[in-house]
N, CA, C and O atoms as a Tripos MOL2 file, in Angstrom:
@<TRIPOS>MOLECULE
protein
  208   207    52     0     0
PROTEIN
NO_CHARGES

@<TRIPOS>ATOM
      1 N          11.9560   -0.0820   26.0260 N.3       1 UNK1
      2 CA         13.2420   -0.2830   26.6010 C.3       1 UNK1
      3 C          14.3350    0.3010   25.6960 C.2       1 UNK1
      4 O          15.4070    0.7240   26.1290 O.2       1 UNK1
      5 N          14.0000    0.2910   24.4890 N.am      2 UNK2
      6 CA         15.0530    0.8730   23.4520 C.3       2 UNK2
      7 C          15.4490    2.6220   23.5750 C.2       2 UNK2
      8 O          16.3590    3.3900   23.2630 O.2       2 UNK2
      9 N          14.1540    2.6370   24.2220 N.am      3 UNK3
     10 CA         13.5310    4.3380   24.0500 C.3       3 UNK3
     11 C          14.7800    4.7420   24.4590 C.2       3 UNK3
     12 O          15.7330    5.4110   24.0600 O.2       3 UNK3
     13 N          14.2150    3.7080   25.9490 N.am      4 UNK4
     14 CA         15.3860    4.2970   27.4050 C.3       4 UNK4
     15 C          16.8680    4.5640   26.9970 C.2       4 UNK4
     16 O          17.6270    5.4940   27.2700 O.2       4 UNK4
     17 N          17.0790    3.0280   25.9830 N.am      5 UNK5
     18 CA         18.9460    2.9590   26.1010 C.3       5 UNK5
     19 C          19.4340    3.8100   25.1730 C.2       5 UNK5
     20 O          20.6210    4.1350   25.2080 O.2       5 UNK5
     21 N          18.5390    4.3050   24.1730 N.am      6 UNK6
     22 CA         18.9750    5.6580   23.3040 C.3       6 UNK6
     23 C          17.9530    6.1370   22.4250 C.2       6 UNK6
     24 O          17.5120    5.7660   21.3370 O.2       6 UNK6
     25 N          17.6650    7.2290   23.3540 N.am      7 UNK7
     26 CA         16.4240    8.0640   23.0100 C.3       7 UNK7
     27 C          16.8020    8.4910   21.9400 C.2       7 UNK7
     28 O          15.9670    8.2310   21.0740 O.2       7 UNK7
     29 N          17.8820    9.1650   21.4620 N.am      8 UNK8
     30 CA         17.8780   10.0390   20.2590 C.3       8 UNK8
     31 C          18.2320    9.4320   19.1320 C.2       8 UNK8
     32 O          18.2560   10.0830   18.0870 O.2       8 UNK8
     33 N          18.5010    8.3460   19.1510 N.am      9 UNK9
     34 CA         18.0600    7.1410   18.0980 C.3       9 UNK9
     35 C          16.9140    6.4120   17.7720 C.2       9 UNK9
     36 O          16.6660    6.0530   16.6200 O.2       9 UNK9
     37 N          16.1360    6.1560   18.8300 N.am     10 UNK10
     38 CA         14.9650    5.7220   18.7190 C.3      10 UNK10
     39 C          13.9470    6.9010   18.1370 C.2      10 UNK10
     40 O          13.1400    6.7020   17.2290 O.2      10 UNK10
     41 N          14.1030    7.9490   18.7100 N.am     11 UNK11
     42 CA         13.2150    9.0860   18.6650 C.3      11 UNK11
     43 C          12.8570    9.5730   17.1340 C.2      11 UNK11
     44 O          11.8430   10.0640   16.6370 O.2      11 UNK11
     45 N          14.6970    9.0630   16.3940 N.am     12 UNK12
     46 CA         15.0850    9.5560   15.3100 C.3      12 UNK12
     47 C          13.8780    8.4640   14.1360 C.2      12 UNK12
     48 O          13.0150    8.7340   13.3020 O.2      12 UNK12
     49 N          14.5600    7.0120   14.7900 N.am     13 UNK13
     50 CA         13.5060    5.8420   13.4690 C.3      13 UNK13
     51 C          12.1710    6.2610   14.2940 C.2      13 UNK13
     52 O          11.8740    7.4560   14.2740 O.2      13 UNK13
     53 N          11.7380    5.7880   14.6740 N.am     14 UNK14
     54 CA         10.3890    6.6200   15.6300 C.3      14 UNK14
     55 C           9.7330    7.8610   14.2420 C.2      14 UNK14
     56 O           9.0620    7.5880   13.2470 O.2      14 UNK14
     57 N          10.1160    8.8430   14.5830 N.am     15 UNK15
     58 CA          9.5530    9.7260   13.8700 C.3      15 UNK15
     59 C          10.0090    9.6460   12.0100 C.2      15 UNK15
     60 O           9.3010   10.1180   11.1200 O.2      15 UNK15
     61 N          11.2010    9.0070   11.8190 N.am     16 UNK16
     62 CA         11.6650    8.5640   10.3140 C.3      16 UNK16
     63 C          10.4900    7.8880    9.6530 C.2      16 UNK16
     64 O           9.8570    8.1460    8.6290 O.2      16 UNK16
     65 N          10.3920    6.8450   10.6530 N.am     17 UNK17
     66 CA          9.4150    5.9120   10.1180 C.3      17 UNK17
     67 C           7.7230    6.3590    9.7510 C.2      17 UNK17
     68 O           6.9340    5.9690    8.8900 O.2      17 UNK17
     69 N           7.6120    7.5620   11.0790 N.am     18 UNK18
     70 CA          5.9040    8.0850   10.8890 C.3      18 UNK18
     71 C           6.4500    8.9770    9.3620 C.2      18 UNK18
     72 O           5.9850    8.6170    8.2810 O.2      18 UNK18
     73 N           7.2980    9.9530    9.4240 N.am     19 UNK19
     74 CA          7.3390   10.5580    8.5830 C.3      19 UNK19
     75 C           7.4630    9.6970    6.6920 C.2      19 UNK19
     76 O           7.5460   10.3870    5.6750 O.2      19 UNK19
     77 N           7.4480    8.5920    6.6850 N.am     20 UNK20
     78 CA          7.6760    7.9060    5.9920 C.3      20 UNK20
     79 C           6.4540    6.9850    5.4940 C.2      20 UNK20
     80 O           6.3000    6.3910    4.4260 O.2      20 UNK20
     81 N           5.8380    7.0500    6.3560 N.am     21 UNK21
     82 CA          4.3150    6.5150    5.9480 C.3      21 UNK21
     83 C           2.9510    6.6140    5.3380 C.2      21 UNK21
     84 O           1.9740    5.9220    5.0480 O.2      21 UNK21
     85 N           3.5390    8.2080    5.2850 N.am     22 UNK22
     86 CA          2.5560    9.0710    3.8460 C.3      22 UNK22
     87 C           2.7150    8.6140    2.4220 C.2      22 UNK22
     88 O           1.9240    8.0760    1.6480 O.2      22 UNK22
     89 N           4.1120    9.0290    2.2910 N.am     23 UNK23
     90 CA          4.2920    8.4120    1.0740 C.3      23 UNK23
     91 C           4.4480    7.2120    0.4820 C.2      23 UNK23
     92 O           4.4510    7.0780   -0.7420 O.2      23 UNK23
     93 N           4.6310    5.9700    1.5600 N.am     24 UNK24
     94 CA          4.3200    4.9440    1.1170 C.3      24 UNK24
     95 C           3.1110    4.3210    0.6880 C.2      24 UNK24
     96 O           2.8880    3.5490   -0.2450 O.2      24 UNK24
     97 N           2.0580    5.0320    1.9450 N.am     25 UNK25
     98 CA          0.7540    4.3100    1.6660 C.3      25 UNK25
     99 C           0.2110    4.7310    0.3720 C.2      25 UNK25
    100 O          -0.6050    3.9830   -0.1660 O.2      25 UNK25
    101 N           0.5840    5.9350   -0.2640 N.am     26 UNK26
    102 CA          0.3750    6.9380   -1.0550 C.3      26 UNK26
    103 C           1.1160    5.6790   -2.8990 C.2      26 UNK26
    104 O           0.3960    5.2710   -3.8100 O.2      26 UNK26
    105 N           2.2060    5.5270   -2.7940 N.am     27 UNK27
    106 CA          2.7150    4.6800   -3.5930 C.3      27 UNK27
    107 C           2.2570    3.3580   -3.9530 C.2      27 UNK27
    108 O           2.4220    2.7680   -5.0210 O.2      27 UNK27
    109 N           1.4630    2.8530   -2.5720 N.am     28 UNK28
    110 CA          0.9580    1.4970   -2.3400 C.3      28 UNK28
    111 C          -0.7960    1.7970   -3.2360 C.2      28 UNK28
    112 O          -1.4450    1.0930   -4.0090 O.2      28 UNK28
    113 N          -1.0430    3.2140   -2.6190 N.am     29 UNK29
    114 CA         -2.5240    2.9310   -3.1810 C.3      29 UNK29
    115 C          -2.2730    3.2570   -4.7240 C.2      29 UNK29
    116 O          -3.0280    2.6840   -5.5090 O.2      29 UNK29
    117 N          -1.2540    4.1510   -5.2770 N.am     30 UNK30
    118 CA         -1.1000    4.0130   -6.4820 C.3      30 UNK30
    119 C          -1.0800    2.7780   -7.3220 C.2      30 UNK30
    120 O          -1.8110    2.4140   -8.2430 O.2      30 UNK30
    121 N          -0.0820    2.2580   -6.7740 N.am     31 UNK31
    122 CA          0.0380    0.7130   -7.4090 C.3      31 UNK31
    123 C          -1.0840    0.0550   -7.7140 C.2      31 UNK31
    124 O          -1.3220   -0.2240   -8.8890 O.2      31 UNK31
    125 N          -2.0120   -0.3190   -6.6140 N.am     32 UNK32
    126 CA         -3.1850   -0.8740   -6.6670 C.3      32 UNK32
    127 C          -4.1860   -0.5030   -7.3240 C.2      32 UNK32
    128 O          -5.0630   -1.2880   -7.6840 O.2      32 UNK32
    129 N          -4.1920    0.8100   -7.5820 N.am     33 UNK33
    130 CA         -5.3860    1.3330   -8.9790 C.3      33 UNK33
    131 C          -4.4450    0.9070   -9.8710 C.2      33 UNK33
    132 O          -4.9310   -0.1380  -10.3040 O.2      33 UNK33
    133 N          -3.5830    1.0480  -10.3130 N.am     34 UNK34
    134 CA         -2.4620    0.4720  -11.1920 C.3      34 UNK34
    135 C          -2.9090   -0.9500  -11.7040 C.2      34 UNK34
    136 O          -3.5130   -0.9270  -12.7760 O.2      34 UNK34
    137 N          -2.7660   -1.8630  -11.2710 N.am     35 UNK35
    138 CA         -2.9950   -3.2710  -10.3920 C.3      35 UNK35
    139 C          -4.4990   -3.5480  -10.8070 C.2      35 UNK35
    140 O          -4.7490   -4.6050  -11.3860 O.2      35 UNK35
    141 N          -5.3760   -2.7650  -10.5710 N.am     36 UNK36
    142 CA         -6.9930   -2.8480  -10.4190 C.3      36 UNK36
    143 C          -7.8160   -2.4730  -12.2330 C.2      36 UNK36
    144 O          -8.8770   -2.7310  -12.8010 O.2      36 UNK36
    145 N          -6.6550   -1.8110  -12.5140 N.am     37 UNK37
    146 CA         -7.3800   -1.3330  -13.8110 C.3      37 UNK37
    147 C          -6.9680   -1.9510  -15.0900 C.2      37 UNK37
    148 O          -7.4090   -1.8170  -16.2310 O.2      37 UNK37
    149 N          -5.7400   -2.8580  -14.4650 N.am     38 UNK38
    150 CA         -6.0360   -4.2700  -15.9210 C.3      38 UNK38
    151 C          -6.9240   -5.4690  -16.5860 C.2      38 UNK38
    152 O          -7.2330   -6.5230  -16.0290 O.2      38 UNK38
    153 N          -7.2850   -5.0270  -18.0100 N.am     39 UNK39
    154 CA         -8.2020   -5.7910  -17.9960 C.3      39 UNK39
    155 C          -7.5010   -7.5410  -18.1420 C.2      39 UNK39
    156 O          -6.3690   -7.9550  -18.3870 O.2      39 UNK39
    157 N          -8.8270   -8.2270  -17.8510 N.am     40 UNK40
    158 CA         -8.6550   -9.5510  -17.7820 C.3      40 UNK40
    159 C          -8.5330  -10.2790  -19.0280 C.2      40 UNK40
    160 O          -9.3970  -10.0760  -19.8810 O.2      40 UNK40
    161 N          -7.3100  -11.3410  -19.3380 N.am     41 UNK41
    162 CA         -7.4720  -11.9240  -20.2580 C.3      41 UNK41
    163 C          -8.7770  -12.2100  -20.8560 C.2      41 UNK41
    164 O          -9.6580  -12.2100  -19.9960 O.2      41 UNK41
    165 N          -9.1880  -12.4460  -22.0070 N.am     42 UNK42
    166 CA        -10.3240  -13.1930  -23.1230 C.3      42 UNK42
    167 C         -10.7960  -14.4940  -21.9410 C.2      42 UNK42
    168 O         -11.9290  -14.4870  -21.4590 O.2      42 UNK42
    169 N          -9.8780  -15.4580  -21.6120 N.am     43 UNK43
    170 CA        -10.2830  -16.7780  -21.0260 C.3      43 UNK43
    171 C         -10.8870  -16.3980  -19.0440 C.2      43 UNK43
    172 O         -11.4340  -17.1510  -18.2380 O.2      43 UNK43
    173 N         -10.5790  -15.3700  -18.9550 N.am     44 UNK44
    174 CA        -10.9490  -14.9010  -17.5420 C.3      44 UNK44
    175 C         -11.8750  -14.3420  -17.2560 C.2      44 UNK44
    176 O         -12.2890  -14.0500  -16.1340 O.2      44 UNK44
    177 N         -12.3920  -14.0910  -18.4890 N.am     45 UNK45
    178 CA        -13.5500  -12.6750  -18.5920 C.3      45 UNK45
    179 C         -14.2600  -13.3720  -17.8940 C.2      45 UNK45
    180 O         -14.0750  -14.5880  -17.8660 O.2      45 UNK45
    181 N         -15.6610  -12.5230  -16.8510 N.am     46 UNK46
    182 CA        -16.6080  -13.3780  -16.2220 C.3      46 UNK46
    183 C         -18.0790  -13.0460  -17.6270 C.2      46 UNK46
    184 O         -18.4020  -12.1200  -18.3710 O.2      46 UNK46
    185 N         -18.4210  -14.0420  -17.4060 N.am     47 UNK47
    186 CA        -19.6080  -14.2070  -18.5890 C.3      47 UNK47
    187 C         -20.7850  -14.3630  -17.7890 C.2      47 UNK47
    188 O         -21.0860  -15.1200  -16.8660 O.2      47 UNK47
    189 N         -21.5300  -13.1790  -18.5700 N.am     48 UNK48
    190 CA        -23.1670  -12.3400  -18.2210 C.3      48 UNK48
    191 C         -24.1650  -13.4020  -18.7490 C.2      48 UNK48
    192 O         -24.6330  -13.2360  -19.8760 O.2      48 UNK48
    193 N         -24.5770  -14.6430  -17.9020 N.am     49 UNK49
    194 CA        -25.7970  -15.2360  -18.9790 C.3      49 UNK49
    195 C         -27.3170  -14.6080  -18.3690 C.2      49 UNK49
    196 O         -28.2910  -15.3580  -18.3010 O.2      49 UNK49
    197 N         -27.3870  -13.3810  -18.0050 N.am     50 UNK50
    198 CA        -29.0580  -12.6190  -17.5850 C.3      50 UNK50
    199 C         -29.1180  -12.4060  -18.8330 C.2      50 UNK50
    200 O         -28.2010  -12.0430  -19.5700 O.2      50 UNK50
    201 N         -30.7830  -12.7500  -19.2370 N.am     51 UNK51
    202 CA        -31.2280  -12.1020  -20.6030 C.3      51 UNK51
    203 C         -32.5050  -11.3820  -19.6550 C.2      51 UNK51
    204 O         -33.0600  -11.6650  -18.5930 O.2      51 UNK51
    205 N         -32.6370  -10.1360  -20.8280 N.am     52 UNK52
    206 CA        -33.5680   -9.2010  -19.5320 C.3      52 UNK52
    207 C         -34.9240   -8.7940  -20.7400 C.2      52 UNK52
    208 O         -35.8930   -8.1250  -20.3790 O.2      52 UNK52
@<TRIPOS>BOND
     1     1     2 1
     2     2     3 1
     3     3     4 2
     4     3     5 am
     5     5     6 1
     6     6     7 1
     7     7     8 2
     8     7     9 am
     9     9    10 1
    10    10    11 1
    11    11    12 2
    12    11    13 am
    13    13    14 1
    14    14    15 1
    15    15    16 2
    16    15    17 am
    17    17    18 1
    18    18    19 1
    19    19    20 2
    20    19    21 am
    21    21    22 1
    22    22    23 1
    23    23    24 2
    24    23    25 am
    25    25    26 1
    26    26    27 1
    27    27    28 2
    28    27    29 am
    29    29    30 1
    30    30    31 1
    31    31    32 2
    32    31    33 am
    33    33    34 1
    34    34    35 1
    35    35    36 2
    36    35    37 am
    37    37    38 1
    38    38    39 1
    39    39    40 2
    40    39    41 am
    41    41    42 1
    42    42    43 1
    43    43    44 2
    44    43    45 am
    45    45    46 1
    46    46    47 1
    47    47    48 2
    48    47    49 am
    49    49    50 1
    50    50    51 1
    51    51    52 2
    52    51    53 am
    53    53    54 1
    54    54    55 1
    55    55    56 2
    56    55    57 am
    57    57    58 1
    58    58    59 1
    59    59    60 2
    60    59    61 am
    61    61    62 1
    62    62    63 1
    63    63    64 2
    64    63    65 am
    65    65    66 1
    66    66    67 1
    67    67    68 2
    68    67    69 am
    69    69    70 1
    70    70    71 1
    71    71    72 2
    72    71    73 am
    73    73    74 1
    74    74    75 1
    75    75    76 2
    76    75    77 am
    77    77    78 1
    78    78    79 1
    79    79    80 2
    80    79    81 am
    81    81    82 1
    82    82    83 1
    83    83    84 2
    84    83    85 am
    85    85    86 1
    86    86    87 1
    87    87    88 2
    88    87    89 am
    89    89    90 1
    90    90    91 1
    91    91    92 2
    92    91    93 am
    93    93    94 1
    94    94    95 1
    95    95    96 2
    96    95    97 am
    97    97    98 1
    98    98    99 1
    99    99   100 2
   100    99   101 am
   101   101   102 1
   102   102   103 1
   103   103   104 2
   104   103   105 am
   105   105   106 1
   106   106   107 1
   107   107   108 2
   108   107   109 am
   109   109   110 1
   110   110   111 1
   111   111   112 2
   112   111   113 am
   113   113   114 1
   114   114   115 1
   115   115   116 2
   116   115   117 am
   117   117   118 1
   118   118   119 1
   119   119   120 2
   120   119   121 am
   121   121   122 1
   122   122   123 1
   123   123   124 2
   124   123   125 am
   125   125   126 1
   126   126   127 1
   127   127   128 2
   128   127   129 am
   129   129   130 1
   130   130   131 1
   131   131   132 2
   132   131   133 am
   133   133   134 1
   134   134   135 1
   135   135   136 2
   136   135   137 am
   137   137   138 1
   138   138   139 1
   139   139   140 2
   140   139   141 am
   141   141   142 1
   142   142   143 1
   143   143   144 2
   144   143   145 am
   145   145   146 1
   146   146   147 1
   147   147   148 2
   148   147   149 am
   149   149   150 1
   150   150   151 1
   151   151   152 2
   152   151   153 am
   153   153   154 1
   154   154   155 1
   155   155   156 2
   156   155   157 am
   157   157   158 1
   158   158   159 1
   159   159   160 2
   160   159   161 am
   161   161   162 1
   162   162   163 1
   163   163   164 2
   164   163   165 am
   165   165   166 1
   166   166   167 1
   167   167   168 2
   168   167   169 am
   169   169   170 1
   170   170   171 1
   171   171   172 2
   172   171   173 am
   173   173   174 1
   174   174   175 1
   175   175   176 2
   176   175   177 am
   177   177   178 1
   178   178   179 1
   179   179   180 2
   180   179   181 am
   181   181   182 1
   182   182   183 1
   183   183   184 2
   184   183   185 am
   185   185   186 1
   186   186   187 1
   187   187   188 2
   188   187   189 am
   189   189   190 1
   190   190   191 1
   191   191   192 2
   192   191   193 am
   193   193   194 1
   194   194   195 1
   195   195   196 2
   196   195   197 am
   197   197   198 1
   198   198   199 1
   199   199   200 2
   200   199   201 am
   201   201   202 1
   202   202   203 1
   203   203   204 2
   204   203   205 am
   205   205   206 1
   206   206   207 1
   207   207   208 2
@<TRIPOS>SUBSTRUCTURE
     1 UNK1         2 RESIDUE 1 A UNK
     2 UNK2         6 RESIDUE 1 A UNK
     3 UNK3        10 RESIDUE 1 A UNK
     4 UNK4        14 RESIDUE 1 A UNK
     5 UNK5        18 RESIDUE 1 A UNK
     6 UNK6        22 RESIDUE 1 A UNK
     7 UNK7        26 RESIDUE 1 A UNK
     8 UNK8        30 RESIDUE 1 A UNK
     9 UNK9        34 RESIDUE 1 A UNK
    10 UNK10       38 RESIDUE 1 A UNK
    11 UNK11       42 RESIDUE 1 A UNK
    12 UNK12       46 RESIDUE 1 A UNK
    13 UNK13       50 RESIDUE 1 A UNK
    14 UNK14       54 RESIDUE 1 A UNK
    15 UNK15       58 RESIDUE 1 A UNK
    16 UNK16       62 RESIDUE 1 A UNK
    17 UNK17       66 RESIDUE 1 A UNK
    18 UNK18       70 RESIDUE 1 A UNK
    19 UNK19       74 RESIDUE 1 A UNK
    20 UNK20       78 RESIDUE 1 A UNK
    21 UNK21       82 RESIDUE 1 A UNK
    22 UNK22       86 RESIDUE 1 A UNK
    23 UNK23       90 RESIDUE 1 A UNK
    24 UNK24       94 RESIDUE 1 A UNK
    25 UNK25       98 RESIDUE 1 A UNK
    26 UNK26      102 RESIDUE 1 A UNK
    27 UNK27      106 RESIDUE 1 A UNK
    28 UNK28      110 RESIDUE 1 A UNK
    29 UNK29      114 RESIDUE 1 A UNK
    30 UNK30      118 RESIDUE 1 A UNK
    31 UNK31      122 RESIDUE 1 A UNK
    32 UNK32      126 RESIDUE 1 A UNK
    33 UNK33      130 RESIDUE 1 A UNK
    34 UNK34      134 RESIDUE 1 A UNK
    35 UNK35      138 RESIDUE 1 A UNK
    36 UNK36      142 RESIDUE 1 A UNK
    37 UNK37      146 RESIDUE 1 A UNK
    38 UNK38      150 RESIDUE 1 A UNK
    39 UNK39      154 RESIDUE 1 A UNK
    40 UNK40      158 RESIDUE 1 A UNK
    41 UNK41      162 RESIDUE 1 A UNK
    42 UNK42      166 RESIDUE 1 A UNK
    43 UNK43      170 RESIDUE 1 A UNK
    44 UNK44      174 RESIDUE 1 A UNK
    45 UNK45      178 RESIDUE 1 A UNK
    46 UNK46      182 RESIDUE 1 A UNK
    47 UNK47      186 RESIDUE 1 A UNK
    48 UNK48      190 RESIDUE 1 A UNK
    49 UNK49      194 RESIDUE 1 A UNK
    50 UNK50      198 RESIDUE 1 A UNK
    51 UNK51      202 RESIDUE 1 A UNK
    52 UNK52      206 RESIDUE 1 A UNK
């Protein structure tokens, strides 16, 4: 319904927004290797009791 009452606004966030979603997801997955590759405190560590 938005389309209808002004296409060339909608059309505009519409395609802003696709065009905008590369580089976010792109920033987001950065973060998260970011995020993923700290190690864990001494008291968090998970502890290995297999003796082999």
């Amino acid at each position: 319904m938005l389309l209808a009452a002004w296409p060339q606004v909608m059309l505009f966030v519409i395609f802003a927004g696709y065009a905008l979603l590369g580089p976010a997801e792109r920033l987001v997955g950065l973060f998260s290797k970011v995020a993923g590759k700290r190690p864990l405190p001494k008291t968090e560590q998970p502890v290995n009791d297999s003796k082999v």
